[in-house]
C-alpha positions as CSV (number, residue, x, y, z in Angstrom):
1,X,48.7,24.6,27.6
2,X,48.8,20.7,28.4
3,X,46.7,18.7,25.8
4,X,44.5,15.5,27.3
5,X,42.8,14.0,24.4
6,X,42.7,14.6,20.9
7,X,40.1,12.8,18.7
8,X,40.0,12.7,15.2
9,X,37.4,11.6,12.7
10,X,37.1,11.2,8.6
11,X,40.3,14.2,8.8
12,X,43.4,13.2,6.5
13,X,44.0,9.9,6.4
14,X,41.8,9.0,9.1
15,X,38.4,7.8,7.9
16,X,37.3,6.0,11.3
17,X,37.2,7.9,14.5
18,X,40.6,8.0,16.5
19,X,41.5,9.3,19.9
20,X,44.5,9.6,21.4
21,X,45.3,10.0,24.9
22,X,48.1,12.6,25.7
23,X,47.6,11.4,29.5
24,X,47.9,8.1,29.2
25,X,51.4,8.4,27.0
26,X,52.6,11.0,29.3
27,X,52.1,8.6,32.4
28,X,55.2,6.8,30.6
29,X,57.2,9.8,30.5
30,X,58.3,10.5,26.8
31,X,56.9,8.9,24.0
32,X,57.8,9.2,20.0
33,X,55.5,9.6,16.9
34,X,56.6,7.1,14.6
35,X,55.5,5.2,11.7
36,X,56.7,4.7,8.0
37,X,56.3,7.2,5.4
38,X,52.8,8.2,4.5
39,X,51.4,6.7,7.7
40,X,49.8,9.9,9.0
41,X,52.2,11.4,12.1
42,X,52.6,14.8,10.7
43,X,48.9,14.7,10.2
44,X,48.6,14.0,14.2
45,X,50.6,17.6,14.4
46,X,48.2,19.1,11.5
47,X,45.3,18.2,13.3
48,X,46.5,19.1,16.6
49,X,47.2,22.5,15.3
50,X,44.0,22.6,13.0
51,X,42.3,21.7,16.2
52,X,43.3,25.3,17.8
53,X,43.9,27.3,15.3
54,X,41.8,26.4,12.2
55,X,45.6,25.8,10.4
56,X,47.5,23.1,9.5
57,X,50.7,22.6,10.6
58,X,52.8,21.9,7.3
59,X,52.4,23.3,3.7
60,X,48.9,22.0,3.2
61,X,46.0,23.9,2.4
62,X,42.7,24.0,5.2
63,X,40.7,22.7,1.8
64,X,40.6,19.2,0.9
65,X,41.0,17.6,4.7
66,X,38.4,15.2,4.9
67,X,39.3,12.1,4.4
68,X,39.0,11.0,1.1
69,X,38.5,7.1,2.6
70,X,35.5,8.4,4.9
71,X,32.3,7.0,4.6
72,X,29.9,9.8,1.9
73,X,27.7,11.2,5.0
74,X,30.7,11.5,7.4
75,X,31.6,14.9,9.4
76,X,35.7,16.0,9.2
77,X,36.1,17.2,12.5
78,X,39.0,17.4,15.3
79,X,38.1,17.9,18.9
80,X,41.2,18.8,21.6
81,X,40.6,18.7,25.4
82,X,43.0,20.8,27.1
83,X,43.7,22.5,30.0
84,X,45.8,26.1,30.6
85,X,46.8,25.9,34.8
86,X,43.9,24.9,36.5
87,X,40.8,25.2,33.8
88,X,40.1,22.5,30.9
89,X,38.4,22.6,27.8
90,X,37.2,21.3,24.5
91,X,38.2,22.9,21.6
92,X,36.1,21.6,18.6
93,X,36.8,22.1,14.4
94,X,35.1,21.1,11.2
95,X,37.2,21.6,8.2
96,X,35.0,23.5,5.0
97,X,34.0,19.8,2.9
98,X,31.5,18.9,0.9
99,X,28.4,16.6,2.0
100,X,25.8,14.9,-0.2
101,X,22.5,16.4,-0.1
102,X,19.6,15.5,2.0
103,X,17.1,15.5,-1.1
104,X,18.5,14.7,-4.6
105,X,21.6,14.2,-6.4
106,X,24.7,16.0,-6.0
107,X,26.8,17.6,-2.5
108,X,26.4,20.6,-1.1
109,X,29.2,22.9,0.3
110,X,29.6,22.8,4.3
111,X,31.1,25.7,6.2
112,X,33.7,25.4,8.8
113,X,32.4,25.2,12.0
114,X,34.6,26.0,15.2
115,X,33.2,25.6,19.1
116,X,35.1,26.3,22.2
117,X,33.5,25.2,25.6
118,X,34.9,25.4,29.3
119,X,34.6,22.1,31.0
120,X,33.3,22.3,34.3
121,X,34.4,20.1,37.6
122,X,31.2,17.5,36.5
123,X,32.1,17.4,33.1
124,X,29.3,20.0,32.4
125,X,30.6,22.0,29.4
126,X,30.0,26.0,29.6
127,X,30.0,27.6,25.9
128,X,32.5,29.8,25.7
129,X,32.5,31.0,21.7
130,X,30.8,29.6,18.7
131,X,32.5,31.7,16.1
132,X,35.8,30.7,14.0
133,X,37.1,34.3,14.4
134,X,36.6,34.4,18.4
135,X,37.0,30.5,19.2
136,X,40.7,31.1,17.3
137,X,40.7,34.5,19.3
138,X,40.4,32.7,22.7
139,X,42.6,30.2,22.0
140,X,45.0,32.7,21.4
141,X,44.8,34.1,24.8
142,X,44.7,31.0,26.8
143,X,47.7,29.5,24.8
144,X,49.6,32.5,24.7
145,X,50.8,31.8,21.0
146,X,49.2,32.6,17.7
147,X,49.2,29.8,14.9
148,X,51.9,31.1,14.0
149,X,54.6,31.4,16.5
150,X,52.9,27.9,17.8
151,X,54.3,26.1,14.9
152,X,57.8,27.7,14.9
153,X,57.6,26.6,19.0
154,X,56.0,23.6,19.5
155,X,55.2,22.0,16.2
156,X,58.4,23.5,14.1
157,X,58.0,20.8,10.3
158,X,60.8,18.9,9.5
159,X,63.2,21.2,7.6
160,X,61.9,24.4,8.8
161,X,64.5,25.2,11.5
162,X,66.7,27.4,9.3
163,X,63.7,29.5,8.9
164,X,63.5,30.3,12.3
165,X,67.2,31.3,12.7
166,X,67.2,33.1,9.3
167,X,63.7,35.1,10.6
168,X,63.7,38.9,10.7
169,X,65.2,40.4,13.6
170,X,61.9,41.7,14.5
171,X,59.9,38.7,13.9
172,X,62.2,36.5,16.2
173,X,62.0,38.6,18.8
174,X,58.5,38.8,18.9
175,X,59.0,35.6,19.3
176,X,61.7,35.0,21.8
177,X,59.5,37.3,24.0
178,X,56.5,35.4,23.6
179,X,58.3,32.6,24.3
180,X,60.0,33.3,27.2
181,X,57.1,35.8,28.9
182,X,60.1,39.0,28.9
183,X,57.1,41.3,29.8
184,X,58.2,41.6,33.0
185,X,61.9,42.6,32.0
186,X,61.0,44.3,29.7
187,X,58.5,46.9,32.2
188,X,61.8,47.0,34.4
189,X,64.0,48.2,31.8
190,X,61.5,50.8,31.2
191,X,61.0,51.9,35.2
192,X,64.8,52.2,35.0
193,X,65.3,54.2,32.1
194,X,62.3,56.6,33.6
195,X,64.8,56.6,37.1
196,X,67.7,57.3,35.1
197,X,65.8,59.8,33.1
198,X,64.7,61.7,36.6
199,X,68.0,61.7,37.9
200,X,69.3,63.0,35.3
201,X,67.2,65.9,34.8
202,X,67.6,66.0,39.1
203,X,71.5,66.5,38.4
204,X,70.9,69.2,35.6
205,X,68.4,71.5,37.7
206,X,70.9,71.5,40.7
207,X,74.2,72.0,38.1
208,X,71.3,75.0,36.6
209,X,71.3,76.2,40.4
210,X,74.7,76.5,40.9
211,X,75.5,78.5,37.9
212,X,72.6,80.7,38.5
213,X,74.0,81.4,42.3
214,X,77.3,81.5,41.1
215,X,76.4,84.2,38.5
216,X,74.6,85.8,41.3
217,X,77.5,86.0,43.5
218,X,80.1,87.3,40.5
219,X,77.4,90.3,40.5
220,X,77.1,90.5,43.7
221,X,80.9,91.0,44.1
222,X,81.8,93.0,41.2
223,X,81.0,96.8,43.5
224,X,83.4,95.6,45.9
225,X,85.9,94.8,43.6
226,X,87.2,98.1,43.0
227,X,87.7,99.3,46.6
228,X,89.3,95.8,47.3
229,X,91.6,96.5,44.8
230,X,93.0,99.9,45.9
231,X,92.4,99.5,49.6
């Protein structure tokens, strides 16, 4: 997955729209995130993760992400373009916020909203799911990573290293294997053991044989022995 743009509007700390250009700062080679405390880089990551996977990338909670500095009417929302080998597309997200109502006092509660759209060679855009469950479903698939395993990967929070090196045996491997795309090992460690298995059981039948033939032959001979003996 190679991320092109990310744009970011009344999300966090950001009350006016913001887009940043992943190709632009990659042109340069590498580039750093920086900025004193409380200027809004891990939010970058949160929103960059929220943007996939409907979840932040730190300890905070999906509720309460509009900007609290955002204009009363204003939509919290993250869009991503991406691309995974030769196809791109525009993952869209709209935290849960509340919204002041279109007649009378008061807000009203607004759902979260997810969209996920294939981008064509144009610049048409081809719906691909609408739902939060099977945008986060789809991104899944292209990325190869759940939320989870993406933030130990790619977005791993300051402090949070240990964790991965004190994870469960089985949760680290899952992950080492996701990471590194073992499949392919892995289904020739199992076409070996099934080789090993056959020959095995190749070596047993014809050991089998000979002690049945050699059995055979003992009671074969054992007439004979007799006039052998006192020939």
């Amino acid at each position: 997955m190679k991320p092109h743009q990310l744009v970011i509007e009344a999300f966090g700390p950001y009350a006016d729209p913001v887009a940043i250009d992943f190709d632009a700062l990659a042109a340069e080679g590498l580039f750093l995130i920086h900025g004193t405390t409380g200027a809004g880089k891990t939010f970058l990551l949160d929103a960059l993760c929220f943007a996939l996977y409907g979840e932040v990338s730190g300890d905070r909670s999906v509720k309460g992400l509009r900007s609290d500095h955002a204009a009363p009417g204003a939509v919290p929302r993250v869009s991503l373009a991406f691309s995974c080998g030769e196809a791109r597309y525009r993952v869209e997200r709209s935290p849960a916020h509340s919204a002041p109502k279109a007649r009378g006092q008061g807000v009203t509660d607004k759902p979260p909203q997810a969209l996920l759209l294939r981008l064509g060679a144009n610049g048409e855009e081809q719906p691909v799911a609408a739902r939060i469950t099977e945008v986060t479903r789809e991104v899944e698939q292209l990325v190869g990573l759940n939320a989870a395993q993406f933030r130990q990967v790619i977005l791993l929070p300051q402090g949070r290293f240990a964790e991965v090196l004190r994870a469960k045996a089985d949760d680290r491997e899952a992950l080492l294997k996701t990471l590194f795309d073992t499949v392919l090992y892995e289904r020739a460690g199992w076409w070996l053991d099934d080789q090993a298995k056959a020959a095995r059981q190749a070596v047993q039948k014809q050991h089998d044989a000979q002690a049945v033939l050699r059995d055979q032959a003992g009671h074969a001979w054992l007439p004979y022995a007799g006039v052998a003996e006192f020939a």
